[in-house]
BALOBA-1460 file (C-alpha; in Angstrom, 3 decimals):
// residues 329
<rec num="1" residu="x" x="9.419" y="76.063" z="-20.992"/>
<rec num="2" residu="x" x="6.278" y="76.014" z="-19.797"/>
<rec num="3" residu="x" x="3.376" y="77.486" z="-21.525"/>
<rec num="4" residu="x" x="0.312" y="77.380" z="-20.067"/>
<rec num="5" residu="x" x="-2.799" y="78.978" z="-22.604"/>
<rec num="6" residu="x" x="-6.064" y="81.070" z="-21.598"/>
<rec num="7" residu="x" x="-8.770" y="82.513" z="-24.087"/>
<rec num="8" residu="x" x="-9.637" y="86.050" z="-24.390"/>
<rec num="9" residu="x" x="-12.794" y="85.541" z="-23.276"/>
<rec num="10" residu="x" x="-11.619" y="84.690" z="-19.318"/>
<rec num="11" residu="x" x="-11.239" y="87.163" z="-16.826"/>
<rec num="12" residu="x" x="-7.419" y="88.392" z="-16.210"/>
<rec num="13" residu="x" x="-8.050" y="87.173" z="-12.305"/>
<rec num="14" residu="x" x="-7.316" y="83.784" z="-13.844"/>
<rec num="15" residu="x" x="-4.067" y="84.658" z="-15.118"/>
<rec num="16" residu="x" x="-3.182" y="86.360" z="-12.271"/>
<rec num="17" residu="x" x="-3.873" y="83.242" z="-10.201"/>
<rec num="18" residu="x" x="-2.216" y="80.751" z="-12.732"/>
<rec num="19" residu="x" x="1.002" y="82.937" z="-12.549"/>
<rec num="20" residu="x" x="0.921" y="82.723" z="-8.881"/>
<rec num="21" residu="x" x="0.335" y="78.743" z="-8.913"/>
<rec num="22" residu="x" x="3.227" y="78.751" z="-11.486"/>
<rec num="23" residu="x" x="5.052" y="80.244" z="-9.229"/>
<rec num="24" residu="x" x="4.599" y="78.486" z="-6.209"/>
<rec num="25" residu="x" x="5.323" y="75.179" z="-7.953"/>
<rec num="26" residu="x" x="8.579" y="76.114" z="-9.498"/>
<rec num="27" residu="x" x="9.872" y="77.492" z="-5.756"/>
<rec num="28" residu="x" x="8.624" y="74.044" z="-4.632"/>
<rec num="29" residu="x" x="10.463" y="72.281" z="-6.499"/>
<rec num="30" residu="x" x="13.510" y="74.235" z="-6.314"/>
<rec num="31" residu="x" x="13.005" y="73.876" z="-2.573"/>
<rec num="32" residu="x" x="13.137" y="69.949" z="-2.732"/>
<rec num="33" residu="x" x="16.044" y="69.614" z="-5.103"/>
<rec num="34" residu="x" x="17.787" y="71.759" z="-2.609"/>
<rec num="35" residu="x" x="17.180" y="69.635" z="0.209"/>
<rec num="36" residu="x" x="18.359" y="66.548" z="-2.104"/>
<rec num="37" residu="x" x="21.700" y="68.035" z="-2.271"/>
<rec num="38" residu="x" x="22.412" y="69.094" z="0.771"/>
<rec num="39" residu="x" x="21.121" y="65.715" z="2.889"/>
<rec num="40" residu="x" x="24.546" y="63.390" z="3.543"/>
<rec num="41" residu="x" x="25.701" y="60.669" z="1.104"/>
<rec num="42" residu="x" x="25.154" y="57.423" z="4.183"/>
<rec num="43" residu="x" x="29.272" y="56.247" z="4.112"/>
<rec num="44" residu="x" x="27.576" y="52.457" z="5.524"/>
<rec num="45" residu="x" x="25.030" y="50.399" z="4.005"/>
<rec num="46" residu="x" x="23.162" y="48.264" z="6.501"/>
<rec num="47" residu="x" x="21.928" y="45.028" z="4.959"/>
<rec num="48" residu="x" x="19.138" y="43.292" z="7.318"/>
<rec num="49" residu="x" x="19.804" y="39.548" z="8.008"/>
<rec num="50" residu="x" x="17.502" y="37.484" z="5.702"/>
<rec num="51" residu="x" x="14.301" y="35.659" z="7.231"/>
<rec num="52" residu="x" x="15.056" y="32.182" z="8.759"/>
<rec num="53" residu="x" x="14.323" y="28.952" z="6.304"/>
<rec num="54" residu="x" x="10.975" y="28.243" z="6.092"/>
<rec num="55" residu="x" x="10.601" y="24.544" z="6.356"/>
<rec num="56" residu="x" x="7.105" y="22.400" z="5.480"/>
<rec num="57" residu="x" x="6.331" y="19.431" z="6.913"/>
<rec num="58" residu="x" x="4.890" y="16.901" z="4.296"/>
<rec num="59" residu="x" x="1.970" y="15.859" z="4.539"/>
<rec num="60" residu="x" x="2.279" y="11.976" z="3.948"/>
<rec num="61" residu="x" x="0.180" y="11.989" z="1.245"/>
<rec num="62" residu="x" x="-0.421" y="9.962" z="-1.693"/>
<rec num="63" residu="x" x="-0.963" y="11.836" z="-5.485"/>
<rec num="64" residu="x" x="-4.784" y="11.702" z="-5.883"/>
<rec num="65" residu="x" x="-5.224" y="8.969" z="-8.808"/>
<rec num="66" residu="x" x="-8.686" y="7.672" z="-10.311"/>
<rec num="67" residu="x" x="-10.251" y="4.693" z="-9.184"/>
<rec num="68" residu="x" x="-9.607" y="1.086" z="-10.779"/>
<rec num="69" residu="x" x="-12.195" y="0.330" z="-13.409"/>
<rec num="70" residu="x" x="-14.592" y="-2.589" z="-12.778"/>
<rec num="71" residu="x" x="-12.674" y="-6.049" z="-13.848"/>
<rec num="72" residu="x" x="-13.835" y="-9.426" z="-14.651"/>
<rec num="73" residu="x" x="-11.848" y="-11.813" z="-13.457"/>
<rec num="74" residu="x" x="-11.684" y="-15.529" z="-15.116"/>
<rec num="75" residu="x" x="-10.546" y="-18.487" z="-14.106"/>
<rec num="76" residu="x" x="-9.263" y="-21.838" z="-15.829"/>
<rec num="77" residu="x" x="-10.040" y="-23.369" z="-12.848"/>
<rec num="78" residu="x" x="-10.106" y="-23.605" z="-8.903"/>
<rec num="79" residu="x" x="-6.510" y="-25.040" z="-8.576"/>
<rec num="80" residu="x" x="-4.739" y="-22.961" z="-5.862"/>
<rec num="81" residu="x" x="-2.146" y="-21.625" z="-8.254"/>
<rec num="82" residu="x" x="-5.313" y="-19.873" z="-9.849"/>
<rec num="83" residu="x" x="-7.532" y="-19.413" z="-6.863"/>
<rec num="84" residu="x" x="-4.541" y="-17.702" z="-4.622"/>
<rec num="85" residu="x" x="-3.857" y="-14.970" z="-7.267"/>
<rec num="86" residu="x" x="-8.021" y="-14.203" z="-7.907"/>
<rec num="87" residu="x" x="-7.845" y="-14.014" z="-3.793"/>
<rec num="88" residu="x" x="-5.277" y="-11.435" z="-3.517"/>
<rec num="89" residu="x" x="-6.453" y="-9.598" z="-6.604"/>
<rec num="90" residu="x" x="-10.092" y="-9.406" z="-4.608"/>
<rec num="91" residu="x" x="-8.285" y="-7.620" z="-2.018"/>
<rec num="92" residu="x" x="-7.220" y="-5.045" z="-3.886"/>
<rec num="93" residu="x" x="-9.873" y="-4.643" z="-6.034"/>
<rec num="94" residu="x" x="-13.397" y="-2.706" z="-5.359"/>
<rec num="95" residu="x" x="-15.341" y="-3.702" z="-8.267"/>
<rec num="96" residu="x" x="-14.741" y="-7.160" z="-9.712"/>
<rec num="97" residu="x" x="-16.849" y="-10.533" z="-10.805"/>
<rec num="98" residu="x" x="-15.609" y="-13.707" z="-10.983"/>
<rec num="99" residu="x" x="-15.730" y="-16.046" z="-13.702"/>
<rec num="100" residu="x" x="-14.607" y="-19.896" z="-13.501"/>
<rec num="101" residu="x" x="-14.498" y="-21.725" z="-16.954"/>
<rec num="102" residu="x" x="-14.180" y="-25.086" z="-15.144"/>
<rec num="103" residu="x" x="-18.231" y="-24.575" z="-14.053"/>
<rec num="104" residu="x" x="-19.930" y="-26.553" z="-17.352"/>
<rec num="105" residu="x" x="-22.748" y="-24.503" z="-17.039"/>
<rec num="106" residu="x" x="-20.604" y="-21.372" z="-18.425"/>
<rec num="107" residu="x" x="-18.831" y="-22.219" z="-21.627"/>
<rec num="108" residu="x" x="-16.496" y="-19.518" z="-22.196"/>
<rec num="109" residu="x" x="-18.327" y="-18.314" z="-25.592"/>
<rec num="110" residu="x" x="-21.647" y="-17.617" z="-22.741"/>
<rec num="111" residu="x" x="-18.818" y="-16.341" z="-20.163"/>
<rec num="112" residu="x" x="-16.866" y="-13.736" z="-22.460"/>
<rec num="113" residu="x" x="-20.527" y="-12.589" z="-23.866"/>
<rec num="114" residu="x" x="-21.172" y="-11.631" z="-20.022"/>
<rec num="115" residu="x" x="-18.069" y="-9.638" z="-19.861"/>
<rec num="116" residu="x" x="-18.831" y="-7.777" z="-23.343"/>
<rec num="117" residu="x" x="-22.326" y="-7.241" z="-22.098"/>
<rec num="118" residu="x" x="-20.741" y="-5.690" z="-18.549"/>
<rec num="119" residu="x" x="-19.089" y="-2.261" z="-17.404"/>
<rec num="120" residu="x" x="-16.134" y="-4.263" z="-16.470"/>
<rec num="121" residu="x" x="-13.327" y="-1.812" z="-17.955"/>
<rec num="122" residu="x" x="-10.655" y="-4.783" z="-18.301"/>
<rec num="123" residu="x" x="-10.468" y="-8.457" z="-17.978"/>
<rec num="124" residu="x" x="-7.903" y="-10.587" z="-15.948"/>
<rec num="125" residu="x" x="-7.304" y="-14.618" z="-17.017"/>
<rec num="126" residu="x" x="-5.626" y="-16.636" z="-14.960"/>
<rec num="127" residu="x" x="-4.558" y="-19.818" z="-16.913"/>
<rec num="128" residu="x" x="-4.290" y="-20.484" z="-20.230"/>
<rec num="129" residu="x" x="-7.836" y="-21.664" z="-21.349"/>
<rec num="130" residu="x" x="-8.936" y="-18.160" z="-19.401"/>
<rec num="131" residu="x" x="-6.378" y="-16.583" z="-21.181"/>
<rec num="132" residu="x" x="-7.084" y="-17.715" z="-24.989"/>
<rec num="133" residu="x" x="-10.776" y="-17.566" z="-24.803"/>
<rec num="134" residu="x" x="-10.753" y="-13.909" z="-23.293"/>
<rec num="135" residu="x" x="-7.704" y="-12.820" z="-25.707"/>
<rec num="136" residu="x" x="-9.901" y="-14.143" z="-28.803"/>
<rec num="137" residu="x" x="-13.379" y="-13.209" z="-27.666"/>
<rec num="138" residu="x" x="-13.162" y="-10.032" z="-25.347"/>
<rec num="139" residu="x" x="-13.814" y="-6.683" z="-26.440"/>
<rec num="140" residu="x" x="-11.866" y="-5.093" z="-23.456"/>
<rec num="141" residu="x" x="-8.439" y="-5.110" z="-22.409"/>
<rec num="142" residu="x" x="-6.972" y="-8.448" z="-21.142"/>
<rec num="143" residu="x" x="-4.216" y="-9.105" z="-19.074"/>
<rec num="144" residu="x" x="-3.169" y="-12.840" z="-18.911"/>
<rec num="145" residu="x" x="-1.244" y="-14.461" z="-16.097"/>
<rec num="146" residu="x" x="-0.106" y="-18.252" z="-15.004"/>
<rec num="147" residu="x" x="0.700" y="-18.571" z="-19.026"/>
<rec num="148" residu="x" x="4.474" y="-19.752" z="-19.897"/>
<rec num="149" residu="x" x="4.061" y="-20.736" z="-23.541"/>
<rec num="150" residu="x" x="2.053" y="-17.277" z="-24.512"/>
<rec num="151" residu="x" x="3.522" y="-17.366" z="-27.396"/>
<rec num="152" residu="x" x="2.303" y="-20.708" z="-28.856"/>
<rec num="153" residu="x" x="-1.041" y="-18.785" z="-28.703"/>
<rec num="154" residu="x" x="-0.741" y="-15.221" z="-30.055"/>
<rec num="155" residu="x" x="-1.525" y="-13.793" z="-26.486"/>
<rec num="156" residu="x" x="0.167" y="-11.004" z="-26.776"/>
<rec num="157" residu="x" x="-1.696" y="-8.558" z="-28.963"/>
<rec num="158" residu="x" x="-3.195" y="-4.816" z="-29.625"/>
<rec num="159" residu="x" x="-5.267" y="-5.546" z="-26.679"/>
<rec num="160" residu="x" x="-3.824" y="-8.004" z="-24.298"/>
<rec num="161" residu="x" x="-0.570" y="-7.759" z="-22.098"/>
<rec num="162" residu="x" x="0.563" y="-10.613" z="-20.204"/>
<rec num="163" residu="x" x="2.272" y="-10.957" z="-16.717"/>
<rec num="164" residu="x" x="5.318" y="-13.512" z="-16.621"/>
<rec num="165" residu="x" x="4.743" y="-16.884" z="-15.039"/>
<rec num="166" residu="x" x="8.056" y="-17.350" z="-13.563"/>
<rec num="167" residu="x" x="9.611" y="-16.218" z="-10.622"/>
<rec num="168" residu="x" x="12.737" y="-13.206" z="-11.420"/>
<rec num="169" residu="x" x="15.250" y="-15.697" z="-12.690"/>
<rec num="170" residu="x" x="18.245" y="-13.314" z="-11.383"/>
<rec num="171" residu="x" x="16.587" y="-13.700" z="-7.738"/>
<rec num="172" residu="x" x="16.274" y="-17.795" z="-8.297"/>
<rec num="173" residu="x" x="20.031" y="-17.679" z="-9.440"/>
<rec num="174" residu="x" x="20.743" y="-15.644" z="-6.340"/>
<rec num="175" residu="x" x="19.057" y="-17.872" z="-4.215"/>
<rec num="176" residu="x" x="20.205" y="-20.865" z="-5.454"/>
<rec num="177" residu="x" x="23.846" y="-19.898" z="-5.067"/>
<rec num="178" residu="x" x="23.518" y="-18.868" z="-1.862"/>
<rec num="179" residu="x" x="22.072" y="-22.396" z="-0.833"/>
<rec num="180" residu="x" x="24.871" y="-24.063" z="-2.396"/>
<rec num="181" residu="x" x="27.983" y="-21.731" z="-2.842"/>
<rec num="182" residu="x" x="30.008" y="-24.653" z="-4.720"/>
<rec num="183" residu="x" x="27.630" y="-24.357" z="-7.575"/>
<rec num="184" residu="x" x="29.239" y="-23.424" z="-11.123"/>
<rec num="185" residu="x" x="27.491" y="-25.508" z="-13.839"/>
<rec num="186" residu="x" x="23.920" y="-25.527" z="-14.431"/>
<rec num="187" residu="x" x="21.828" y="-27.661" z="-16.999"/>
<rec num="188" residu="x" x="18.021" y="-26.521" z="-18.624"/>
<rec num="189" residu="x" x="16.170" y="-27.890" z="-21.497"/>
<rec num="190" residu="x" x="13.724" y="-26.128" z="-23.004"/>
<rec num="191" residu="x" x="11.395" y="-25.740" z="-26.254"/>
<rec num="192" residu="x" x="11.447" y="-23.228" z="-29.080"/>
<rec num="193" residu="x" x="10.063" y="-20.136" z="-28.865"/>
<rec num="194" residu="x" x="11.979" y="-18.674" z="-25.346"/>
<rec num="195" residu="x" x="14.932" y="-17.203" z="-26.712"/>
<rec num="196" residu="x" x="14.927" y="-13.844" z="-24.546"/>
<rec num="197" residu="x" x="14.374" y="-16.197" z="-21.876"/>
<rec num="198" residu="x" x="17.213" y="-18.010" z="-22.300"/>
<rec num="199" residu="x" x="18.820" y="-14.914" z="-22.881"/>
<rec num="200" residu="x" x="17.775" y="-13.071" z="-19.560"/>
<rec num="201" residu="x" x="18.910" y="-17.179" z="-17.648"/>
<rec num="202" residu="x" x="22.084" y="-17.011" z="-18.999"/>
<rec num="203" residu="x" x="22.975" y="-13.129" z="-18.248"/>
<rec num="204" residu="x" x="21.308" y="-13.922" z="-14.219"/>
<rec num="205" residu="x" x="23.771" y="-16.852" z="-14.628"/>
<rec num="206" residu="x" x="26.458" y="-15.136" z="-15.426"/>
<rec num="207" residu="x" x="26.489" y="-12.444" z="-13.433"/>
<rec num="208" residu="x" x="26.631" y="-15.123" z="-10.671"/>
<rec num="209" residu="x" x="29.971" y="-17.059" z="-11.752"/>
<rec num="210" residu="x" x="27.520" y="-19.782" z="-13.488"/>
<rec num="211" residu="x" x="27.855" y="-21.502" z="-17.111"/>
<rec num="212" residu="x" x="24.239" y="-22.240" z="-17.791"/>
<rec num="213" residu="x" x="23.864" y="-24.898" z="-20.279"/>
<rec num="214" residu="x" x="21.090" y="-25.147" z="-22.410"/>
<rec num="215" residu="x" x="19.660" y="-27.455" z="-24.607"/>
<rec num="216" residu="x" x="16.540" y="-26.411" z="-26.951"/>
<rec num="217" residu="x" x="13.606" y="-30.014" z="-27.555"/>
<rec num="218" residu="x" x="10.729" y="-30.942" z="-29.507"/>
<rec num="219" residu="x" x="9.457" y="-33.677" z="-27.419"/>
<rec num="220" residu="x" x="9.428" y="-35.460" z="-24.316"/>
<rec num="221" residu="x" x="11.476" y="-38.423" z="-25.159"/>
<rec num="222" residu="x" x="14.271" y="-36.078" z="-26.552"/>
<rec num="223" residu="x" x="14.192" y="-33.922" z="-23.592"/>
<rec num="224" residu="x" x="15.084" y="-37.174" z="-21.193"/>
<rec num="225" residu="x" x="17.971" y="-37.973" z="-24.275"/>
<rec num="226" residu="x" x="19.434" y="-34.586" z="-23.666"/>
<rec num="227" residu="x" x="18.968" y="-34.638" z="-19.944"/>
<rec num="228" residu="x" x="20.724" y="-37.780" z="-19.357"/>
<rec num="229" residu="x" x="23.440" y="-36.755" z="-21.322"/>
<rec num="230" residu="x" x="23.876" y="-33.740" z="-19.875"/>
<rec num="231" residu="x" x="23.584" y="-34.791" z="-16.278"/>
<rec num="232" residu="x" x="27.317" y="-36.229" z="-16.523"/>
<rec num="233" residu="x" x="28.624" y="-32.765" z="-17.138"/>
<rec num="234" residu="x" x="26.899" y="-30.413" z="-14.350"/>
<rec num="235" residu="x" x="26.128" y="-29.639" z="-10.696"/>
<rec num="236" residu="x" x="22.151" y="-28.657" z="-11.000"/>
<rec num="237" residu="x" x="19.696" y="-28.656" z="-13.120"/>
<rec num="238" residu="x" x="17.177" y="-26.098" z="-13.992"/>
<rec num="239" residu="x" x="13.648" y="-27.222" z="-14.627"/>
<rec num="240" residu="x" x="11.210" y="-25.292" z="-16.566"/>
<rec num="241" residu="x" x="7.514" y="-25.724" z="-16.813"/>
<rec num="242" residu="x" x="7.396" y="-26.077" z="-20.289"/>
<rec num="243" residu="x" x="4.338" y="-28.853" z="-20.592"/>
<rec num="244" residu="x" x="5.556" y="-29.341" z="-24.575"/>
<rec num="245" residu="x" x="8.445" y="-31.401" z="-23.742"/>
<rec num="246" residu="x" x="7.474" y="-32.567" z="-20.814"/>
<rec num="247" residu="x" x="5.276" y="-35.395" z="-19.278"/>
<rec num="248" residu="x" x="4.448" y="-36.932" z="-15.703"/>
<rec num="249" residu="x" x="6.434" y="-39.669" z="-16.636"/>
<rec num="250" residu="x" x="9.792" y="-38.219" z="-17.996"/>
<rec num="251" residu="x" x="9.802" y="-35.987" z="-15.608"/>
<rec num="252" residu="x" x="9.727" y="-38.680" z="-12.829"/>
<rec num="253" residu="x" x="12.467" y="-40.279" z="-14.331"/>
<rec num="254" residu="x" x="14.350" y="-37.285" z="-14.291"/>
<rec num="255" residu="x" x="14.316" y="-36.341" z="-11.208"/>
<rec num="256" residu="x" x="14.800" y="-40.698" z="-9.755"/>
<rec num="257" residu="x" x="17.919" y="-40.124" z="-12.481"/>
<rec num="258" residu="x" x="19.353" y="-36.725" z="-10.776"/>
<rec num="259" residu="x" x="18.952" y="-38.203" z="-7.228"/>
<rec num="260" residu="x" x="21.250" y="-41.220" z="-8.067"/>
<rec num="261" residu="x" x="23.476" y="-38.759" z="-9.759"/>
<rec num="262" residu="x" x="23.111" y="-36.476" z="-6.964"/>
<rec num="263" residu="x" x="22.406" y="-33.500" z="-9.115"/>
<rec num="264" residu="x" x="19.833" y="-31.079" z="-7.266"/>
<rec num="265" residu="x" x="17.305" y="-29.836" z="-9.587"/>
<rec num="266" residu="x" x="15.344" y="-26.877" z="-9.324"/>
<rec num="267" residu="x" x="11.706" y="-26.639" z="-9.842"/>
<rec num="268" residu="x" x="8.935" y="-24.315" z="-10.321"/>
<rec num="269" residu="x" x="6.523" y="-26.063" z="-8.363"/>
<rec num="270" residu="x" x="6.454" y="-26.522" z="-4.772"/>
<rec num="271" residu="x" x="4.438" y="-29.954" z="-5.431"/>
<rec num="272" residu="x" x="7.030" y="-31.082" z="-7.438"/>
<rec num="273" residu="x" x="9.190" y="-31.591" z="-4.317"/>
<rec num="274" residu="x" x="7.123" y="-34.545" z="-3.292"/>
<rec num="275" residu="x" x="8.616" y="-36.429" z="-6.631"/>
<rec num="276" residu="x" x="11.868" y="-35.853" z="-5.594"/>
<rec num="277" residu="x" x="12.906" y="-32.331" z="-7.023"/>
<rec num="278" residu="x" x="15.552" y="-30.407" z="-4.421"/>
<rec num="279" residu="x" x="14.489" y="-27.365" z="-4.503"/>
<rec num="280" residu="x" x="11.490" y="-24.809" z="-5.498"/>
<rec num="281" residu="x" x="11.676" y="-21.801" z="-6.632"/>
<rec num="282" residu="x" x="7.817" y="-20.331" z="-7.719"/>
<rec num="283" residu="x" x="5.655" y="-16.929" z="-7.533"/>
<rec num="284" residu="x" x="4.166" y="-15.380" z="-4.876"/>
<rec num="285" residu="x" x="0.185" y="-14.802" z="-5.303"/>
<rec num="286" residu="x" x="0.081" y="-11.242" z="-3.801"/>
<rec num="287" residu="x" x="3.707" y="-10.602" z="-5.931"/>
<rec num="288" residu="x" x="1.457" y="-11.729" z="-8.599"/>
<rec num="289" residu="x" x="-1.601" y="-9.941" z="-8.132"/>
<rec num="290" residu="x" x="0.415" y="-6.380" z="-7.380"/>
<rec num="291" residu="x" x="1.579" y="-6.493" z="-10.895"/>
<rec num="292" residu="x" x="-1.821" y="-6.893" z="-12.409"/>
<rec num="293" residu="x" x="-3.499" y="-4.327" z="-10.544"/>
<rec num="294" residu="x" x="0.106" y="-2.195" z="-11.836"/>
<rec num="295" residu="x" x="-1.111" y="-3.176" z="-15.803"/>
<rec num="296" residu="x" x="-4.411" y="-2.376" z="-15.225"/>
<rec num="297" residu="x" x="-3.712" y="1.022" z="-13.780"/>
<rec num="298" residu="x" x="-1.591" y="1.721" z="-17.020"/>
<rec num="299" residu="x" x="-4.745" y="0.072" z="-19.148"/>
<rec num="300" residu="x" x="-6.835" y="3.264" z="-17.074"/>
<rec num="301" residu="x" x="-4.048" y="5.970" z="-17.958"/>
<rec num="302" residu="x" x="-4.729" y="5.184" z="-21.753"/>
<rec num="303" residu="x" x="-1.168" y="3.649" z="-21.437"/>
<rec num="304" residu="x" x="-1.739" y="0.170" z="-22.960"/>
<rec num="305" residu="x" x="0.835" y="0.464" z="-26.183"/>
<rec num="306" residu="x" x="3.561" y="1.667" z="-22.854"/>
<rec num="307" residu="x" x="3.061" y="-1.569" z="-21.389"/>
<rec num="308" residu="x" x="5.650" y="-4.359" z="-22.092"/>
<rec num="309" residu="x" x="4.314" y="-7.684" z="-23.216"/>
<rec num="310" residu="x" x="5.446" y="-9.527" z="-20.531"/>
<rec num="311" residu="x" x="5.168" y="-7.785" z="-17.181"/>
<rec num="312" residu="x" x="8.165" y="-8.900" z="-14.563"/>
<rec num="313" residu="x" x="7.461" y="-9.881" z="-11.099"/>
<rec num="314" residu="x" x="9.306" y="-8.938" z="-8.286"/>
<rec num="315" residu="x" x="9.301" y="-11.937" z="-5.351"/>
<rec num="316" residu="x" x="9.997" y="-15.349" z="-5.103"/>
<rec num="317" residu="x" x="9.774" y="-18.292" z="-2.261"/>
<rec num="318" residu="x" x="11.946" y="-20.816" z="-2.030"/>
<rec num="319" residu="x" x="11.844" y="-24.146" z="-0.314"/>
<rec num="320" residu="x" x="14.156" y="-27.092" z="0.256"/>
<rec num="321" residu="x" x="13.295" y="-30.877" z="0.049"/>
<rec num="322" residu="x" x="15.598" y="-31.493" z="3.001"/>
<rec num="323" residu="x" x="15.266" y="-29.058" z="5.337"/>
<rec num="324" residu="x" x="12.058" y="-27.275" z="4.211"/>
<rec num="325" residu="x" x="13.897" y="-23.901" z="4.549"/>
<rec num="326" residu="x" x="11.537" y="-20.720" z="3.342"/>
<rec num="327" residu="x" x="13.403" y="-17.937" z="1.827"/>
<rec num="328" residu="x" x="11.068" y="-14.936" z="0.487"/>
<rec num="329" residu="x" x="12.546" y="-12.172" z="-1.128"/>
């Protein structure tokens, strides 16, 4: 019920008027709830179609990310296996200086001073002496490249990464097979220290109907005793560049021995081809330099402890001795 109050001291005009607004509202209301009832129940109800699919055209565009820091790049030396991969990585870096440890007037202690001294956010070495000198002296993030025996040298630590100095092996197994289809056996020798190496051969092997054989040396002379002994019981041999138990000279007889035995052998140097080696199977400089730039944009993110020791690489080229055949994949 509704009760509306008015003092004694107001005039009774007011509660005259009040009465009449009361009412007035309930009629209005009565009114409305009238009309409610007697307006038709619809029997239909029309749904609209929905609006057509809105579609948005990408815009081809890239996720904003920040700039590269400023690297120093250093060199072992100007050999083309070093010099190719500081070439591409100029080309796809804005701010860089180079460093080459083969110029005597730079020892590397004056060199990695330089770098400490420098804005340069991260260091890249390219070669081993690079690579141990910057790993032991720099106070910035390194990542080391052209290395195959990293681990001889503790280069893989809190602050360094590396990036791996052989071609994919499952791509080289891939390649080789589909040079020579008959292919089933497959020698290597090799010296301590590269057991995930052997590990990842022997599973690219595998997974390509290959045994792959392999025989673990301390020493050059031992490697050519293995290798002649196992040269009676396969079709190819896998060569890697593992400078421990290897020298010039075994190596030539190895190769003068495989030719009369006519085992191909498969190298990781295009310049080994010239001694007699069948085929090559090595990096690619811009493959090479790609996966740098990829570390160092994880070394920016803050990412360093996400990045693997050894970075893969994705490309290889192949050539033949005999018909000089290029295969890049």
């Amino acid at each position: 019920m509704l009760r509306i109050g008015i003092s004694a001291g107001k005039s009774a005009s007011y509660a005259i008027i009040l009465a009449a607004l009361v009412a007035s509202g309930c009629s209005t209301l009565y009114t409305d709830l009238e009309l409610i009832a007697d307006e038709p129940v619809p029997s239909d109800v029309v749904v609209e179609a929905p609006l057509d699919t809105i579609r948005v055209k990408p815009l081809n565009r890239h996720p904003w990310e920040p700039p590269l820091p400023s690297v120093a790049i250093v060199l072992t030396g100007t050999q083309p296996a070093f010099a190719d991969v500081a070439r591409e990585l100029t080309e796809r870096l804005q701010n860089y200086d180079i460093y080459d440890l083969s110029d005597a007037s730079q020892p590397p202690i004056s060199v990695l001073r330089l770098i400490n001294d420098s804005n340069s956010g991260a260091v890249v070495a390219i070669g081993l002496r690079a690579a141990r000198s910057s790993v032991a002296m720099s106070d910035k993030p390194v990542v080391f490249s052209q290395v195959f025996n990293y681990q001889d040298h503790n280069l893989v630590t809190d602050n360094s990464r590396g990036v791996a100095a052989l071609a994919p092996l499952n791509a080289q197994i891939a390649a080789w097979k589909e040079l020579d289809p008959t292919i089933t056996r497959i020698g290597a020798i090799i010296g301590e220290g590269h057991d995930d190496l052997v590990d990842e051969a022997k599973l690219a092997a595998e997974s390509h109907g290959i045994e792959l054989r392999v025989q673990v040396t301390h020493s050059d002379q031992e490697t050519l005793y293995f290798f002649r002994r196992m040269i009676r019981n396969i079709d190819g041999f896998w060569l890697f560049p593992d400078n421990r138990i290897l020298s010039e000279r075994v190596l030539q007889q190895m190769l003068t021995e495989a030719n009369q035995q006519q085992v191909p052998v498969t190298v990781p140097s295009e310049s080994m081809l010239q001694m007699g080696a069948t085929i090559s199977m090595t990096t690619v400089a811009a493959d090479i330099a790609e996966t740098i730039v990829k570390v160092i944009g994880q070394i920016r993110a803050s990412e360093l402890a996400l990045v693997p020791p050894i970075t893969q690489l994705s490309e290889i080229r192949v050539l033949t001795n005999d018909a000089i055949q290029v295969v890049e994949r």
